[in-house]
C-alpha positions in Angstrom: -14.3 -9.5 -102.0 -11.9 -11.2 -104.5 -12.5 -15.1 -105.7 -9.1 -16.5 -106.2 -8.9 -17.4 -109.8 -7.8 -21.2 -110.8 -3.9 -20.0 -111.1 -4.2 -18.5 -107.5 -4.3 -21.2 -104.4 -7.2 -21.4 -102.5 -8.0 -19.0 -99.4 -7.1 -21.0 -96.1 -4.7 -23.4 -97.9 -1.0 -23.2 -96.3 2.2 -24.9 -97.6 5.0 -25.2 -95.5 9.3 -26.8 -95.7 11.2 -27.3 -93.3 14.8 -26.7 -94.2 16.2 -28.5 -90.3 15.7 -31.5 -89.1 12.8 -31.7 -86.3 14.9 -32.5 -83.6 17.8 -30.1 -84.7 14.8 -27.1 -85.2 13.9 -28.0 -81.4 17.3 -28.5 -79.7 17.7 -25.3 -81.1 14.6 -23.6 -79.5 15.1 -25.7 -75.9 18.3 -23.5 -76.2 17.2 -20.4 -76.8 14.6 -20.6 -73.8 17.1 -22.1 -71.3 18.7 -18.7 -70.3 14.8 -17.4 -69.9 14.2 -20.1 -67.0 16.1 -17.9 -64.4 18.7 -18.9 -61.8 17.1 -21.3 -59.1 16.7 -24.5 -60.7 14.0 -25.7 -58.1 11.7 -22.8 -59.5 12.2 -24.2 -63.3 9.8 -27.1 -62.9 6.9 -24.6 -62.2 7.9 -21.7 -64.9 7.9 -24.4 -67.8 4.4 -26.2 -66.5 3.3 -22.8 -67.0 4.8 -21.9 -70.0 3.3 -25.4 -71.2 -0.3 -24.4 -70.1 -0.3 -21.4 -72.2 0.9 -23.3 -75.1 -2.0 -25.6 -74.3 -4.4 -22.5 -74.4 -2.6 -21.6 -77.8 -3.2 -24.9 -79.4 -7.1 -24.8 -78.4 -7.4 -21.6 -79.6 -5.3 -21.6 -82.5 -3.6 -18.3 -82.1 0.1 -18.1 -81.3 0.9 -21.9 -81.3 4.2 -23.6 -82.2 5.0 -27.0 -82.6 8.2 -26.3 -81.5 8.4 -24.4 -79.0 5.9 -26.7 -77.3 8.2 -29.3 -77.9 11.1 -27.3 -76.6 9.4 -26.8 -73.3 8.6 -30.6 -72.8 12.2 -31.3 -73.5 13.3 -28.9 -71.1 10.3 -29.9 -68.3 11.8 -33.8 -68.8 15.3 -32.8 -68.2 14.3 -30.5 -65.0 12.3 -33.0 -63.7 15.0 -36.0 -64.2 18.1 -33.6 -62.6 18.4 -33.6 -59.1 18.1 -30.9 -57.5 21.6 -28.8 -55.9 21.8 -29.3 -52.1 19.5 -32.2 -51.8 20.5 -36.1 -50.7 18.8 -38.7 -53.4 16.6 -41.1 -51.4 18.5 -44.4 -52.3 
């Protein structure tokens, strides 16, 4: 096993930049999962509460997880759930 010498960062350490905006990097992921979703809008609702539980599961275990793309699905689960659905009377 190699020690990292005092010019090398330390094991475990992770730097990160972000050349987007936040909100620009997940507009641009809610976009790329919208043609995923499927046809039937009333079945959207379900699909991203359980693409949202496996994120859930990712984040526990931290294996797999994005920031993002967990945002992008609770972006996409707030507009699904605020559109009416096609075909049905709003209770006024």
């Amino acid at each position: 096993m190699r020690f990292p010498t005092p010019a090398s960062p330390r094991p475990g350490r992770i730097r990160a930049a972000r050349s987007e905006e936040r909100d620009d990097i997940i507009a641009g992921r809610a976009a790329a999962l919208r043609p995923f979703l499927g046809r039937q809008p009333e079945s959207h609702g379900a699909t991203l509460r359980r693409l949202l539980r496996a994120e859930r599961r990712a984040a526990g275990s931290g294996l797999g997880y994005d920031a993002a793309r967990h945002a992008a699905l609770r972006r996409l689960l707030a507009e699904a759930e605020a559109a009416p659905l096609p075909g049905k009377a709003s209770a006024q």
